[in-house]
C-alpha positions as CSV (number, residue, x, y, z in Angstrom):
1,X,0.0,0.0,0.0
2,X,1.4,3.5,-1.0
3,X,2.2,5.7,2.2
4,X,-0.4,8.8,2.4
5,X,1.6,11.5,3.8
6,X,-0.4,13.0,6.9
7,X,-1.6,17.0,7.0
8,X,0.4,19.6,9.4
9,X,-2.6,21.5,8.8
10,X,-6.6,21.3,10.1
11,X,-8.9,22.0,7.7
12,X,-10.4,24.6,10.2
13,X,-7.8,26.5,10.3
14,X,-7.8,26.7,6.5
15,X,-9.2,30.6,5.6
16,X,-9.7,30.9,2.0
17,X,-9.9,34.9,2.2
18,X,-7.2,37.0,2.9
19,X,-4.8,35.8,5.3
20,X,-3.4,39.5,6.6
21,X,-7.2,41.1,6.2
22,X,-6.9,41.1,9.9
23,X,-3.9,43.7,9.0
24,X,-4.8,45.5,6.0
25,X,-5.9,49.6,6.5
26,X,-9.1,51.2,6.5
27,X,-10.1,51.9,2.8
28,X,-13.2,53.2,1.3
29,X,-14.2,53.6,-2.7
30,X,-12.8,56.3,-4.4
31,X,-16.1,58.5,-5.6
32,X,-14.8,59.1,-8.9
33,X,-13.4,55.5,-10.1
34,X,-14.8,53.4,-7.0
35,X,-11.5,52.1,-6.5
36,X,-10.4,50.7,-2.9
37,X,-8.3,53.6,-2.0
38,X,-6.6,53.8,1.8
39,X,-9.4,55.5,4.2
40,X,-6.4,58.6,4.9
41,X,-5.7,59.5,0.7
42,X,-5.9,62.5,-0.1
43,X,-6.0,61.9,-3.8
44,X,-6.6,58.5,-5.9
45,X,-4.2,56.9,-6.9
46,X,-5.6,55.3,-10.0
47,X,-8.0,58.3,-11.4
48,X,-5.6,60.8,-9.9
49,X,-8.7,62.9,-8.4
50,X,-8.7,64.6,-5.1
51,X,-10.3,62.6,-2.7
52,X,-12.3,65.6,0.0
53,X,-15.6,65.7,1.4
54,X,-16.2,69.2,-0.1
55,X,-16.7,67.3,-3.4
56,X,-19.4,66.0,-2.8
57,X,-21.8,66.3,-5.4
58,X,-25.1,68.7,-4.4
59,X,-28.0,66.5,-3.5
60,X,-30.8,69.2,-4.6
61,X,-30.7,71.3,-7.8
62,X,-29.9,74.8,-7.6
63,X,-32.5,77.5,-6.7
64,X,-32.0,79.1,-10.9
65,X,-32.6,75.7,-12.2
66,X,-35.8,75.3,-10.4
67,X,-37.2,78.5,-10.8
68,X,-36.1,78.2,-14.9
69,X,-38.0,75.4,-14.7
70,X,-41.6,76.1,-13.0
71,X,-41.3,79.4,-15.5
72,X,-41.0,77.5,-18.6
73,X,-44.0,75.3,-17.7
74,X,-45.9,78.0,-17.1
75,X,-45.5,79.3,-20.3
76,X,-46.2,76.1,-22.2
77,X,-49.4,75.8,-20.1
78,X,-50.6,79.6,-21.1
79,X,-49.6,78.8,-24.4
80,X,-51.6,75.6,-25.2
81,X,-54.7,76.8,-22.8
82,X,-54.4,80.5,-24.0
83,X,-55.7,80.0,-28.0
């Protein structure tokens, strides 16, 4: 019978991720490229944006826009309705 060499290892201990995720830094994506950048970066390294939280994009439209807006509907409406 062949000799079946024995395991040094446990099949528990086995971790099929990462074995320094317990090491690796803080990242987050980068908001340009979504690349994992390091949590601290100032600037991507792969898009070569800035990274800041003043870049956030504006989450309503501006005051001009709406007002533009409501003003051109209001035309439209007179228009069709005024003949």
């Amino acid at each position: 019978m062949p000799h079946r060499p024995t395991r040094d290892w446990d099949e528990d201990d086995w971790d099929e991720e990462s074995p320094a995720e317990d090491d690796e830094e803080p990242t987050e994506r980068c908001p340009h490229c979504g690349h994992e950048v390091h949590e601290e970066a100032q600037m991507c390294p792969y898009c070569e944006n800035w990274i800041t939280e003043e870049e956030d994009l504006p989450t309503r439209r501006p005051l001009w826009f709406v007002l533009t807006t409501v003003v051109c509907l209001l035309i439209v409406i007179l228009w069709i309705f005024g003949h």
